[in-house]
C-alpha positions as CSV (number, residue, x, y, z in Angstrom):
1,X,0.0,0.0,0.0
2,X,1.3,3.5,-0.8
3,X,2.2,6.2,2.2
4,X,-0.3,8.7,1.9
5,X,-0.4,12.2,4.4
6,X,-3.9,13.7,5.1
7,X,-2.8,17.4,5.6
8,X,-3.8,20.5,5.1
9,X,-1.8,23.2,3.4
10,X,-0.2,25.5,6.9
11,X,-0.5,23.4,9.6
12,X,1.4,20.5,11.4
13,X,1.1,18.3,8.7
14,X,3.7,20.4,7.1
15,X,6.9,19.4,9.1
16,X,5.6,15.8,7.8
17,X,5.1,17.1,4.5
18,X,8.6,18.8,4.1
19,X,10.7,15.6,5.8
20,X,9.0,13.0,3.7
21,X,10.3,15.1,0.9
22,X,13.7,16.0,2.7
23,X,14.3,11.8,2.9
24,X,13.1,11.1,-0.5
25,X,10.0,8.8,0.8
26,X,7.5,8.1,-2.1
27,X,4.4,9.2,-0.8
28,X,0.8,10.3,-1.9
29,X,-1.1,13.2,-0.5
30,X,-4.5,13.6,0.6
31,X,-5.4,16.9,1.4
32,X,-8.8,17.6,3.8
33,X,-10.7,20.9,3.2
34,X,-10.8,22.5,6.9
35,X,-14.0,24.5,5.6
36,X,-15.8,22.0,4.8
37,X,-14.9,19.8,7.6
38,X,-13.4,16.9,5.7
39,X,-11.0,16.4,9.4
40,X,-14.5,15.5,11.2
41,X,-16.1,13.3,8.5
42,X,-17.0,9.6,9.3
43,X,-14.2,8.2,7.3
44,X,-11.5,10.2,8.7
45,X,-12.2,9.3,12.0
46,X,-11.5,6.0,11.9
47,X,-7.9,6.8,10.7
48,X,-7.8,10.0,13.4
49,X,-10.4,10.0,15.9
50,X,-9.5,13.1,17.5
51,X,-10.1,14.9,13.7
52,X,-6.7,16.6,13.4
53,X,-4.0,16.6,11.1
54,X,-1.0,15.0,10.3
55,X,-2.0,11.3,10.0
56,X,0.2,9.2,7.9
57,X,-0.8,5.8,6.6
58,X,2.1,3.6,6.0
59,X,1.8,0.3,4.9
60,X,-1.6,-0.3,6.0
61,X,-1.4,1.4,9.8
62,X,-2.5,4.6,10.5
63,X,0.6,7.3,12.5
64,X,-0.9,10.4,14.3
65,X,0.8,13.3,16.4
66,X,3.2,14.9,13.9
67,X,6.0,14.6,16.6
68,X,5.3,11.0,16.4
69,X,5.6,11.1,12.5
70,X,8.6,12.6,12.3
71,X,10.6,10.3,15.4
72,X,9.8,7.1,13.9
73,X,10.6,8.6,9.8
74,X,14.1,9.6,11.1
75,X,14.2,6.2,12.8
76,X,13.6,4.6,9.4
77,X,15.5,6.4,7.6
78,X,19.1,6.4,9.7
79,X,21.3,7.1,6.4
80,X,19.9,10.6,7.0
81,X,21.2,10.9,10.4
82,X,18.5,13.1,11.7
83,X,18.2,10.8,14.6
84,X,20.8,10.5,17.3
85,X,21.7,6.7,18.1
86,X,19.4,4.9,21.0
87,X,20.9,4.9,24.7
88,X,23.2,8.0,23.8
89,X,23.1,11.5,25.4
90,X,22.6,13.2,22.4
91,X,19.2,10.8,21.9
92,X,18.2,11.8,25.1
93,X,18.6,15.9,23.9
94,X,16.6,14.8,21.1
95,X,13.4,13.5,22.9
96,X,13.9,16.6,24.9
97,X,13.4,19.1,22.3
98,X,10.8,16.9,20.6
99,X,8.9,17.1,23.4
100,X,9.8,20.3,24.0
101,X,7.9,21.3,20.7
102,X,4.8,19.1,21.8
103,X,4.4,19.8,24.9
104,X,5.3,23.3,25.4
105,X,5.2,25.2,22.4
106,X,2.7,23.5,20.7
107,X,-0.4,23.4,23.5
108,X,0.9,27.2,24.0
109,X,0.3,27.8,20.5
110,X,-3.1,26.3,20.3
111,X,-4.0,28.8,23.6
112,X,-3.1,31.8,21.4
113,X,-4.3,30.9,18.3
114,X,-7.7,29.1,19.7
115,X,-8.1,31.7,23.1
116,X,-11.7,30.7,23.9
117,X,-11.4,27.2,23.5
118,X,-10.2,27.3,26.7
119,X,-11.5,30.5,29.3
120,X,-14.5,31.1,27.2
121,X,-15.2,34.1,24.6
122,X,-15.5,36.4,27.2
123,X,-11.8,35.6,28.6
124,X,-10.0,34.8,25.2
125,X,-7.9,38.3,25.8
126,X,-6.4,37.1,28.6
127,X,-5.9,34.0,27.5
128,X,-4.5,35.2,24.2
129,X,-1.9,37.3,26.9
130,X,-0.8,33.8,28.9
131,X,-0.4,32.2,25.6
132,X,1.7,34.9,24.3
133,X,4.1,35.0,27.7
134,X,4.5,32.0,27.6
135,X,5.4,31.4,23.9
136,X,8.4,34.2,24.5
137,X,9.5,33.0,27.2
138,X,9.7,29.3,25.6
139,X,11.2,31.1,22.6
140,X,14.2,32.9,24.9
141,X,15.0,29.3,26.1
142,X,15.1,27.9,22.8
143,X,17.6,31.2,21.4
144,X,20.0,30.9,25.2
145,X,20.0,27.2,24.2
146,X,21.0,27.7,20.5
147,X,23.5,30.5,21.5
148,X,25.2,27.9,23.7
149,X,25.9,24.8,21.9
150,X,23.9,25.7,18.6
151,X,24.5,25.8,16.1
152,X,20.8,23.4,15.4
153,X,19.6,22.4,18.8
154,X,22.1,19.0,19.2
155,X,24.8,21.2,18.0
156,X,26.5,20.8,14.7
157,X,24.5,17.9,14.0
158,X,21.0,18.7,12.3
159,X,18.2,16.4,13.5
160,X,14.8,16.2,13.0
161,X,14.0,18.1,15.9
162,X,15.1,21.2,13.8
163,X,12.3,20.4,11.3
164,X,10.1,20.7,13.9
165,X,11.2,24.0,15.4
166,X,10.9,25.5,12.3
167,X,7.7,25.2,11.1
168,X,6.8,26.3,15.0
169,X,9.3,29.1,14.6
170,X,6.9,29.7,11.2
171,X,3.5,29.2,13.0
172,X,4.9,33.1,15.2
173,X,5.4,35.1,11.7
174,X,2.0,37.6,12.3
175,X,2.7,37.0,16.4
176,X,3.5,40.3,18.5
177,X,7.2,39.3,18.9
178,X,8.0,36.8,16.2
179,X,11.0,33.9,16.4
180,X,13.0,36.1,14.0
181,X,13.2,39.0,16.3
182,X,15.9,36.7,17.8
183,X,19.1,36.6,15.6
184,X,20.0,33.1,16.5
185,X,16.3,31.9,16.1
186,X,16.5,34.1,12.8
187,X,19.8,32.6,11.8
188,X,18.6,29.0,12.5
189,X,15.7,29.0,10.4
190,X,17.4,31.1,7.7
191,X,19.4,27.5,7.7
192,X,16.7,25.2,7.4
193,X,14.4,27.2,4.8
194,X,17.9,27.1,2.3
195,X,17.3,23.5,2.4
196,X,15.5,22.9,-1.3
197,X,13.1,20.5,0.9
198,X,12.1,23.2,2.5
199,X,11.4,25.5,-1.2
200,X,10.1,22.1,-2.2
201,X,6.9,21.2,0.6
202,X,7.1,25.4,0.0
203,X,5.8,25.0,-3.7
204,X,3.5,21.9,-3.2
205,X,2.0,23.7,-1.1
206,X,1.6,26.7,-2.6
207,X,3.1,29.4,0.1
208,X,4.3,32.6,-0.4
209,X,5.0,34.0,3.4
210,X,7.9,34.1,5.5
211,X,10.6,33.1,2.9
């Protein structure tokens, strides 16, 4: 059975997207219409119940989480090296700032973009202000980190964490204080976006911002 990604053109599913083409995997795309629901429909479901994008299907078995999607691509694809070896320090670095884009800057992401999902309408503005704290001071981690032992976030070795960063450093672009008002967040993702994966998934999927 082929690998097919259900995406949608600016959202997670394009770290997927861009490292399926960055490692050369033959792959089909599906892509859902957000405005006409396609994520919640009947059939999609049953591949993603909780209705979000990425989902990968490869050889027969449904993948969600995009930081799932991109771990286990990098684990079958070790000629890439975007994957420290198991059992090492630098693997451990590497769940880190995997979960570091999961469980920190993503959720805080959702909170600004998505306010009154969680205080209510009435309290999205301060939500919206948490969100936005929080976010910076995630991002000023992230640049002390990179100004340290950068220059990717496991040093001189990319990994597929840095895939991940970007398109997170991406999702800030109309944000109050945006990643590139860092220079070493700037310089990072002036890295990645030279890669011709990146102008690739870029042109599939037909963006024009933050080049």
């Amino acid at each position: 059975m082929p690998t097919t990604l259900y995406y949608s053109r600016s959202t997670a599913s394009l770290v997927v997207h861009w490292l399926l083409i960055e490692l050369g995997v033959p792959h089909e795309l599906h892509e859902l219409d957000f405005d006409k629901r396609d994520q919640k429909s009947a059939d999609y479901l049953k591949l993603n119940p909780a209705g979000v994008v990425p989902t990968l299907v490869m050889d027969g078995q449904a993948i969600t989480e995009a930081a799932a999607i991109v771990m286990h691509l990098a684990d079958l694809h070790p000629k890439a090296e975007l994957a420290p070896a198991v059992a090492t320090t630098q693997r451990a670095q590497y769940y880190r700032w995997m979960c570091f884009c999961a469980n920190t800057l993503m959720p805080a992401y959702r909170a600004w973009f998505y306010a009154d999902e969680i205080a209510g309408a009435e309290n999205s503005d301060a939500s919206r202000q948490h969100a936005r704290v929080k976010l910076e001071n995630a991002w000023r981690q992230v640049a002390d980190h990179l100004d340290a032992h950068g220059p990717y976030l496991l040093g001189v070795q990319r990994s597929a964490a840095d895939f991940m960063l970007t398109m997170l450093m991406r999702w800030s672009r109309n944000m109050p204080k945006p990643t590139d008002t860092w220079p070493v967040l700037h310089a990072h993702a002036q890295r990645m976006k030279a890669l011709p994966s990146f102008k690739e998934v870029y042109a599939r999927e037909g963006l024009t911002d933050w080049t």
